[in-house]
N, CA, C and O atoms as a GROMACS GRO file, in nm:
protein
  188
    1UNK      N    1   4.329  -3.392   1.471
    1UNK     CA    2   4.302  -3.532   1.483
    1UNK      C    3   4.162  -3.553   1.543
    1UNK      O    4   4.087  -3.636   1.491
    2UNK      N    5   4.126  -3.484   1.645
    2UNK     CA    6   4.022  -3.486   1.698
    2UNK      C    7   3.848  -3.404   1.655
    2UNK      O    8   3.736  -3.396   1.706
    3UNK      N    9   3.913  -3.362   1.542
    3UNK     CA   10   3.841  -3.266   1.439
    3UNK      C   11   3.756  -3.373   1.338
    3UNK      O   12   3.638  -3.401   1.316
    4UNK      N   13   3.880  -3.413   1.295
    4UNK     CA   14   3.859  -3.572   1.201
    4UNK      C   15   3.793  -3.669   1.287
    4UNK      O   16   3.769  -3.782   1.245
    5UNK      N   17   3.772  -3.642   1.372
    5UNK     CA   18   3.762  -3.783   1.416
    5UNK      C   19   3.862  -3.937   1.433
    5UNK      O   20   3.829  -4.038   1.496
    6UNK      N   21   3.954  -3.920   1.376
    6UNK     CA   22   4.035  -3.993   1.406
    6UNK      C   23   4.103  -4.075   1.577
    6UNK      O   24   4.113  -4.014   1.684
    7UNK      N   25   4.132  -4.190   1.558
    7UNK     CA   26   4.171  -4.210   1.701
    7UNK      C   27   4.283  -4.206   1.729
    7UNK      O   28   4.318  -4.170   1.841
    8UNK      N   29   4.377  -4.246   1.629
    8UNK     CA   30   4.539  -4.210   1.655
    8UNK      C   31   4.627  -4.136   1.547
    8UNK      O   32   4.600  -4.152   1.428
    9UNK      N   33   4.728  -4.058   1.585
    9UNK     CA   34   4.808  -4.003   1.461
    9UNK      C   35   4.844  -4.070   1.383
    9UNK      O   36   4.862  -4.028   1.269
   10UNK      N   37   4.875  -4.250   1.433
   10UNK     CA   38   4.901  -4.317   1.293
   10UNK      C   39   4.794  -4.285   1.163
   10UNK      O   40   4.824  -4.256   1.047
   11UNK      N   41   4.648  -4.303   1.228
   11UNK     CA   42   4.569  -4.324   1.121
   11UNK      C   43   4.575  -4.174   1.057
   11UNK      O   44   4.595  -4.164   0.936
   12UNK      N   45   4.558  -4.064   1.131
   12UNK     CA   46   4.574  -3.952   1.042
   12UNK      C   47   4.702  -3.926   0.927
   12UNK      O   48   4.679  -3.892   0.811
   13UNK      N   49   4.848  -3.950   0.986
   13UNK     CA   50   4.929  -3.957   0.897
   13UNK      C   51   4.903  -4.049   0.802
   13UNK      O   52   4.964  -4.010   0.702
   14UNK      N   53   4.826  -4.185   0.770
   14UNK     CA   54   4.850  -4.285   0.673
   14UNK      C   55   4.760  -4.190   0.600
   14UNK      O   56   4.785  -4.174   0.480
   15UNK      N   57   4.663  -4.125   0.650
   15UNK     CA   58   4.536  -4.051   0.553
   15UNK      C   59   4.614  -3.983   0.466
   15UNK      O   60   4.633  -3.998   0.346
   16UNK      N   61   4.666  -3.885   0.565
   16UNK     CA   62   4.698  -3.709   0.516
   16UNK      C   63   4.860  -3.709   0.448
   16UNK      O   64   4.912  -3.604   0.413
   17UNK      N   65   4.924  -3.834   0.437
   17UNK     CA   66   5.013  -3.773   0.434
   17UNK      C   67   5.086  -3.835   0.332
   17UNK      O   68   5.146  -3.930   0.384
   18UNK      N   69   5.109  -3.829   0.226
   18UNK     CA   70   5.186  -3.897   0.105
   18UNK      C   71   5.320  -3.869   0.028
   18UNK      O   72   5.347  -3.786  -0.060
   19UNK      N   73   5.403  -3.972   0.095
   19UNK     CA   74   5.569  -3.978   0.121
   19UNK      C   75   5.619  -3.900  -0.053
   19UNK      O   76   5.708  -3.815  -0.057
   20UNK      N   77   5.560  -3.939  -0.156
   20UNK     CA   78   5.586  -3.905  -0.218
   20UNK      C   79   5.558  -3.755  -0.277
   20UNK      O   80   5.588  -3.720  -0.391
   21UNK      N   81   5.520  -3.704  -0.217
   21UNK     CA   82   5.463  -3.528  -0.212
   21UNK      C   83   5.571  -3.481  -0.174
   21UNK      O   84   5.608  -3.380  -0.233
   22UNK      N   85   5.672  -3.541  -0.050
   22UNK     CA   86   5.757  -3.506  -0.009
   22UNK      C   87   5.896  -3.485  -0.013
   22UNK      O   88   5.970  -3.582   0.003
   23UNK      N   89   5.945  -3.364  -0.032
   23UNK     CA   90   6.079  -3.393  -0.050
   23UNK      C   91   6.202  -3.292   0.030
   23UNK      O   92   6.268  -3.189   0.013
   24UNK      N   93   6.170  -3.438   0.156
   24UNK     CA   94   6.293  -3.471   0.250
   24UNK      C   95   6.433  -3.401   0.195
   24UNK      O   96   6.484  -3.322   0.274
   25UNK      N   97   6.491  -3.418   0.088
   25UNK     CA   98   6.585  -3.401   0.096
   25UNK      C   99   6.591  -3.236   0.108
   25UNK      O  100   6.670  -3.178   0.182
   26UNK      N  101   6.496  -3.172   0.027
   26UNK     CA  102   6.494  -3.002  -0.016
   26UNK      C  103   6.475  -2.953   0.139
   26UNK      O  104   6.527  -2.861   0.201
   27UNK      N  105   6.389  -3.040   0.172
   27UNK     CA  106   6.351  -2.920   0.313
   27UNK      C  107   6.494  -2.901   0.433
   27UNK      O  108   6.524  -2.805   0.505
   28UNK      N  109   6.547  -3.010   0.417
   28UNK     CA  110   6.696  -3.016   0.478
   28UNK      C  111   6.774  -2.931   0.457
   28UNK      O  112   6.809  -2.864   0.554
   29UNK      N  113   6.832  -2.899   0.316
   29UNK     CA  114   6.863  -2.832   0.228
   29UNK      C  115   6.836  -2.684   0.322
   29UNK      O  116   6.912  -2.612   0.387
   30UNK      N  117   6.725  -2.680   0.301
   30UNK     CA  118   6.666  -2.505   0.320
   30UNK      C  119   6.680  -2.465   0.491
   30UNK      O  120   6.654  -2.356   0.543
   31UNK      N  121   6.726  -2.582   0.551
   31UNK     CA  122   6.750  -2.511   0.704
   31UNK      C  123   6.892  -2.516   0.711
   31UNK      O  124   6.969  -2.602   0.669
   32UNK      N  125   6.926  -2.358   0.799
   32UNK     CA  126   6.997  -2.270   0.846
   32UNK      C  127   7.132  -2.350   0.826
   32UNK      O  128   7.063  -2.450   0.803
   33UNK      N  129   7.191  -2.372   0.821
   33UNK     CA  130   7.386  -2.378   0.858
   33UNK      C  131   7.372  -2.382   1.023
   33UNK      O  132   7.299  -2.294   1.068
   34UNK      N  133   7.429  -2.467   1.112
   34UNK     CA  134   7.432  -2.537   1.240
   34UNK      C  135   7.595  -2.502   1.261
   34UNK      O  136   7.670  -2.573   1.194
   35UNK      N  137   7.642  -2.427   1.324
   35UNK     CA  138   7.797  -2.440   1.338
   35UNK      C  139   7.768  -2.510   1.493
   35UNK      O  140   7.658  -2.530   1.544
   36UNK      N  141   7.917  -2.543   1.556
   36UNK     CA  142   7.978  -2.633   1.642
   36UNK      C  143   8.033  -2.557   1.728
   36UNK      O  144   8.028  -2.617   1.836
   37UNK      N  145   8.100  -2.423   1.744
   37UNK     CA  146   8.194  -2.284   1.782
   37UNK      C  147   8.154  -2.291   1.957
   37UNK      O  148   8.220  -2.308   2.059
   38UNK      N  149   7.982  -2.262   1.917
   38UNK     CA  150   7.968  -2.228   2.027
   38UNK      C  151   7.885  -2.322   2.135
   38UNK      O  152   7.837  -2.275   2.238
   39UNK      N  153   7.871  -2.508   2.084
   39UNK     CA  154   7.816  -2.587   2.157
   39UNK      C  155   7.896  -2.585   2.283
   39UNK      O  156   8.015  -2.567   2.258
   40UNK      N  157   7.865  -2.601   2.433
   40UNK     CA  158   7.968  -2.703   2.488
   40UNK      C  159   7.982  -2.844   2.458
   40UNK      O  160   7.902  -2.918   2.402
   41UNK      N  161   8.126  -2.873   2.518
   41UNK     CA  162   8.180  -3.020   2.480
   41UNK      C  163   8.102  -3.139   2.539
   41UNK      O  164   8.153  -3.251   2.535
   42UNK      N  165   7.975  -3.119   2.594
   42UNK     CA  166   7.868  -3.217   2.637
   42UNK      C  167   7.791  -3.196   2.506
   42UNK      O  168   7.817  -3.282   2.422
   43UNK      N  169   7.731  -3.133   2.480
   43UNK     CA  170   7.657  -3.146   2.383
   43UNK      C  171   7.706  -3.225   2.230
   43UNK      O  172   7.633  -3.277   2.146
   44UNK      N  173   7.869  -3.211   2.230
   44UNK     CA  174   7.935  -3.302   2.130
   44UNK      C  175   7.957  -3.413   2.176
   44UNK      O  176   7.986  -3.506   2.101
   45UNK      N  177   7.950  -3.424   2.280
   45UNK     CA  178   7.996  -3.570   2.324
   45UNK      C  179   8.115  -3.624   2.369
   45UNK      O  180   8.155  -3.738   2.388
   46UNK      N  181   8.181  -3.469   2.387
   46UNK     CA  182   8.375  -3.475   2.408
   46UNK      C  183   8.370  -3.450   2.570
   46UNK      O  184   8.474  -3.395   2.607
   47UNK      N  185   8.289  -3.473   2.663
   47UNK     CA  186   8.312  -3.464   2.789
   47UNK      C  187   8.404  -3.515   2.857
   47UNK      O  188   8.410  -3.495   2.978
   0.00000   0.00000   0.00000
């Protein structure tokens, strides 16, 4: 950001970054399996 010159990340993301390049759904997709087994019951919310 500070390379660019830019003053805030808004303005760099509106530059750099185009929603439609993106696809949200695939990258979701491609991370790991999250099991529950070994959270404690705070972290679910069953306290």
């Amino acid at each position: 950001m500070a390379a660019m010159r830019h003053s805030s990340l808004e303005l760099t993301m509106n530059i750099y970054t185009d929603l439609v390049l993106l696809d949200v759904g695939a990258a979701v997709d491609a991370l790991p399996a999250f099991g529950t087994a070994d959270l404690p019951a705070v972290a679910l919310g069953n306290d």
